[in-house]
C-alpha positions as CSV (number, residue, x, y, z in Angstrom):
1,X,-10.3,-17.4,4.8
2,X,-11.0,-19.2,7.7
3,X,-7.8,-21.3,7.7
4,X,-5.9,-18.3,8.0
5,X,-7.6,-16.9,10.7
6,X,-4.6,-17.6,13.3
7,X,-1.6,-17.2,11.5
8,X,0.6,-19.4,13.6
9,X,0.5,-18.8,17.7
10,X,-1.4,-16.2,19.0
11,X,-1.6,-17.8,22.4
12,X,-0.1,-20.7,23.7
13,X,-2.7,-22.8,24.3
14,X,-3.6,-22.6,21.0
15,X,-0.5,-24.5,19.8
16,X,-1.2,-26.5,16.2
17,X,-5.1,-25.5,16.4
18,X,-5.6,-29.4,16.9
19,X,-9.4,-28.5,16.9
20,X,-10.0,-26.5,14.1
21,X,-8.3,-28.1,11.1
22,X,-6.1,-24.8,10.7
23,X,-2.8,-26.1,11.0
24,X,-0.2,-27.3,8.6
25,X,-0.5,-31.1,7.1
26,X,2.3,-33.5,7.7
27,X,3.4,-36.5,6.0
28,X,4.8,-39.6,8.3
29,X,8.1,-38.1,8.3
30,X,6.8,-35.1,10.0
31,X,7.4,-32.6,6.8
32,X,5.2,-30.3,5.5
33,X,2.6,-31.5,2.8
34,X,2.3,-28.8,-0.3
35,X,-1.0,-27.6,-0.8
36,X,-2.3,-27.7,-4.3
37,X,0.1,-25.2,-6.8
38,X,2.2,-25.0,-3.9
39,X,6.6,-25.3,-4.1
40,X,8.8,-25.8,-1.5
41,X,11.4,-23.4,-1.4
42,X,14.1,-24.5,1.4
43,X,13.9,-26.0,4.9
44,X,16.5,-24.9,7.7
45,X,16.8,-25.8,11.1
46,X,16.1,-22.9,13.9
47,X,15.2,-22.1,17.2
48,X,11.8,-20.2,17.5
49,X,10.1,-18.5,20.1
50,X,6.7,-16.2,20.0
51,X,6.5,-12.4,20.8
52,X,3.9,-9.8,21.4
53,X,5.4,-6.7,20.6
54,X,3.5,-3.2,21.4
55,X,3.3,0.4,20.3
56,X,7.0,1.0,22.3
57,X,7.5,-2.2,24.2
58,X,8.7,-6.1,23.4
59,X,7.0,-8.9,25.1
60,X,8.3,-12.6,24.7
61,X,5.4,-15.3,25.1
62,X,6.9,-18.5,24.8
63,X,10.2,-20.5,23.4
64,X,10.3,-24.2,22.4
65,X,13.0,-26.2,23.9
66,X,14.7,-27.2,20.7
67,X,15.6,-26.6,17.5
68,X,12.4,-27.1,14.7
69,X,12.3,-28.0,11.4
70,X,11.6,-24.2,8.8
71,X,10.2,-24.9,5.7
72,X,10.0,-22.3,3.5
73,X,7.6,-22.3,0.3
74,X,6.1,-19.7,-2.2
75,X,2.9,-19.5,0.1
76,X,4.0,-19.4,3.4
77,X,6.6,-20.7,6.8
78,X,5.6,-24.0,9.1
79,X,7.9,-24.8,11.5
80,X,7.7,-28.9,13.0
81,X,9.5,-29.4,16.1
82,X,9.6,-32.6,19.3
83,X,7.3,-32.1,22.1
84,X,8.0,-31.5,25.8
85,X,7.9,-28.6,27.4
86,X,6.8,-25.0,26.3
87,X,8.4,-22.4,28.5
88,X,5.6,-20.2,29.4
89,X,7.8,-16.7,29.8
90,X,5.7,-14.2,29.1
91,X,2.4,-13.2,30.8
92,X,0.0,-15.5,32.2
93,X,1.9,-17.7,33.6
94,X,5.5,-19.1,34.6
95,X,5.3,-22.4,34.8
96,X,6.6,-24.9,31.8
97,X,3.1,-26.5,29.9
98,X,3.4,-29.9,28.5
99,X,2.7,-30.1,24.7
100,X,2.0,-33.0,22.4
101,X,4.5,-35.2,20.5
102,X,4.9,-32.8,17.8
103,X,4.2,-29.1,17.2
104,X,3.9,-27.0,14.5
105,X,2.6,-24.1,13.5
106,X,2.9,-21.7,10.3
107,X,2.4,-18.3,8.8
108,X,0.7,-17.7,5.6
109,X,2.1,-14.6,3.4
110,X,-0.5,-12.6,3.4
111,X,-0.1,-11.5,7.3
112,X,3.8,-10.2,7.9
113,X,3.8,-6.5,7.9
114,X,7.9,-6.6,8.4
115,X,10.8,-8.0,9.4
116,X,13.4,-7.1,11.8
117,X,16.9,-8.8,11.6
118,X,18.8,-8.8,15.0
119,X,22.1,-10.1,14.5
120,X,24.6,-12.2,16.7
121,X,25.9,-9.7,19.6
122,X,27.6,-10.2,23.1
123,X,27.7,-14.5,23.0
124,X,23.7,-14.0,21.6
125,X,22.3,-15.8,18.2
126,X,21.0,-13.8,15.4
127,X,17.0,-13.6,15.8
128,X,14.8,-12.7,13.2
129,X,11.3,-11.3,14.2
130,X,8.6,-12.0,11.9
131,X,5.8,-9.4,12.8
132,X,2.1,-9.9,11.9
133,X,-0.5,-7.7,11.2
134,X,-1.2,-4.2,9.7
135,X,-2.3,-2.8,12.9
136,X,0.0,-1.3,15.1
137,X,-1.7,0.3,17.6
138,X,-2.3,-2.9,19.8
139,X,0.1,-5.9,20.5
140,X,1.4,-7.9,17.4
141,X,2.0,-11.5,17.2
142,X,5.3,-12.1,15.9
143,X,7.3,-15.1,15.3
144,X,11.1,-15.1,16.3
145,X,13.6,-17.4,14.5
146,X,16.7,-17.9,15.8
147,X,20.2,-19.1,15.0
148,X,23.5,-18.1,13.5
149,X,24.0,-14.9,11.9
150,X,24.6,-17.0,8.1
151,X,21.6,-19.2,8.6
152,X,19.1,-16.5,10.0
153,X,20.3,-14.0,7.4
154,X,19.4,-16.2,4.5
155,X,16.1,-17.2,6.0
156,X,15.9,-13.1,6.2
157,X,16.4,-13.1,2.5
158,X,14.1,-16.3,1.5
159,X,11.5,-14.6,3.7
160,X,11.9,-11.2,2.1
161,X,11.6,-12.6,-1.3
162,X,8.9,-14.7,-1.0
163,X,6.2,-12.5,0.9
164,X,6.6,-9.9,-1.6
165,X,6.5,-12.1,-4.7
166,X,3.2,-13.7,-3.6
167,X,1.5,-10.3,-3.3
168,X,2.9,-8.9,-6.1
169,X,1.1,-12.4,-8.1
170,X,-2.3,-12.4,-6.3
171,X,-3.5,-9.0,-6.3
172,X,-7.2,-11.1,-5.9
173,X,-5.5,-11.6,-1.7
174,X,-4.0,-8.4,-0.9
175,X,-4.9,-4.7,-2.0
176,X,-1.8,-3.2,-3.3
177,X,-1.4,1.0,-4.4
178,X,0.8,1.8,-7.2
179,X,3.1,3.0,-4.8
180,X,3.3,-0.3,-2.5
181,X,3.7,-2.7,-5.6
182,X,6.6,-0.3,-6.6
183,X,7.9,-1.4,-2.8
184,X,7.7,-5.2,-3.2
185,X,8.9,-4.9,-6.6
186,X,12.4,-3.3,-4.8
187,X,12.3,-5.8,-2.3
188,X,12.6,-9.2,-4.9
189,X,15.4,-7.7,-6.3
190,X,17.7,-6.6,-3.4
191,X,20.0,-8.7,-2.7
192,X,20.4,-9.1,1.2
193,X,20.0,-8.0,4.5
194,X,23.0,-7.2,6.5
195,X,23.3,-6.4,10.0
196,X,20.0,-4.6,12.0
197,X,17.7,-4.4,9.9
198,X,14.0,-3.8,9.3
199,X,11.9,-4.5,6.3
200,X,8.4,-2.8,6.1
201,X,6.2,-5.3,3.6
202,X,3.1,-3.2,2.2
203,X,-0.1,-5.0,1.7
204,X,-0.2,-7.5,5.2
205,X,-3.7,-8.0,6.3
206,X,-5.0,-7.5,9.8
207,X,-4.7,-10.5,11.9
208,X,-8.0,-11.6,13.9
209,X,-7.3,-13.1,17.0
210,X,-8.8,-16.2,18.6
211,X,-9.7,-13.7,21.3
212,X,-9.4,-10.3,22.3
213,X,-7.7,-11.7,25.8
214,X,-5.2,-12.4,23.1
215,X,-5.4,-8.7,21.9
216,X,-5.7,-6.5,25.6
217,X,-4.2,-9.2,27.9
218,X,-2.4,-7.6,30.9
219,X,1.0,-8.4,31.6
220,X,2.2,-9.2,35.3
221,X,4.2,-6.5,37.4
222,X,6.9,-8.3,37.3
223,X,7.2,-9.0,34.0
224,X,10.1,-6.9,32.4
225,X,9.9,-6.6,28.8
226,X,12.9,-8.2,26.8
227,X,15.9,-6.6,26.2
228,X,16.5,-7.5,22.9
229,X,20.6,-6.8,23.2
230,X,21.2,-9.1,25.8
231,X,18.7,-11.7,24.8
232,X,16.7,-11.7,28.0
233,X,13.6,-10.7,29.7
């Protein structure tokens, strides 16, 4: 499963994996090509921005300077967006790093161990946090889409759906108990989220990082976690 090795981020200079052939295949007009068996389910429009999120603490990495370009399918989420600028707002570093022409990046199903659904409050979009890997006893990649509270919702919903359809269909990936299947089963038949909400999604695999600076890297001193009501660090 090498090609799932970095599910879409992990740091931000590994933006699209140019090197390693991981990243998702687009066609001339920048959309996602299906892989073999696989169906496009929708495409939105969204901000996104990457998190680490610890044992008790929230950590934003990086945003994108405009909206991308969601597609959603039965196997996974790859996001296409312009170029310019990656703000650089987490540790590491706090200057702006330039990026290629295009970027994109995607996660496959089998890694999102939940969801958490932050909805529009105080003047601030709705965000949806899509949080990576079983583990939580070190920082977790997570992917944060973000727009209005209708959009994000549905993209909630899609998301929701889809993860838990795909292991409930390839028990070969993912390692389900009786009681977890019971889980997803609940989850492709309720019929939305609405307002905070978390979704816990049994059967995500562990994600291996590109490197364990990716895992243990140390935050600066003066970098205050993010305060997830008022949308800033």
């Amino acid at each position: 499963m090498h090609d799932d090795a970095s599910p879409f981020f992990i740091a931000p200079h590994r933006f699209d994996a140019v090197h390693d052939g991981t990243g998702p295949v687009l066609d001339r007009r920048h959309e996602l090509v299906p892989e073999a068996g696989e169906r496009v389910l929708d495409r939105h429009r969204a901000d996104v921005a990457g998190f680490l999120l610890g044992p008790s603490e929230v950590y934003r990495a990086w945003t994108l300077p405009a909206p991308v370009s969601v597609t959603i399918t039965d196997h996974r989420l790859a996001y296409v967006g312009g170029g310019g600028q990656l703000a650089l707002v987490g540790p590491g570093s706090r200057a702006a790093a330039p990026l290629p022409g295009l970027v994109s990046g995607q996660i496959r199903w089998q890694w999102p161990s939940r969801l958490e659904l932050w909805p529009a409050a105080d003047g601030n979009p709705a965000m949806l946090l899509v949080i990576c890997d079983a583990l939580r006893t070190i920082q977790q990649p997570a992917l944060a889409l973000v727009g209005p509270d209708g959009r994000i919702g549905e993209l909630a919903r899609q998301l929701r759906h889809a993860i838990a359809t795909f292991r409930l269909v390839r028990p070969e990936l993912v390692d389900l108990s009786p009681p977890e299947r019971d889980a997803l089963a609940r989850l492709t038949r309720t019929a939305s989220l609405s307002g905070t909400g978390r979704v816990l999604l049994p059967g995500a695999l562990p994600v291996e990082f590109h490197s364990r600076d990716d895992y243990y890297r140390p935050r600066q001193a003066d970098a205050p976690p993010y305060d997830a009501a008022s949308g800033q660090r």
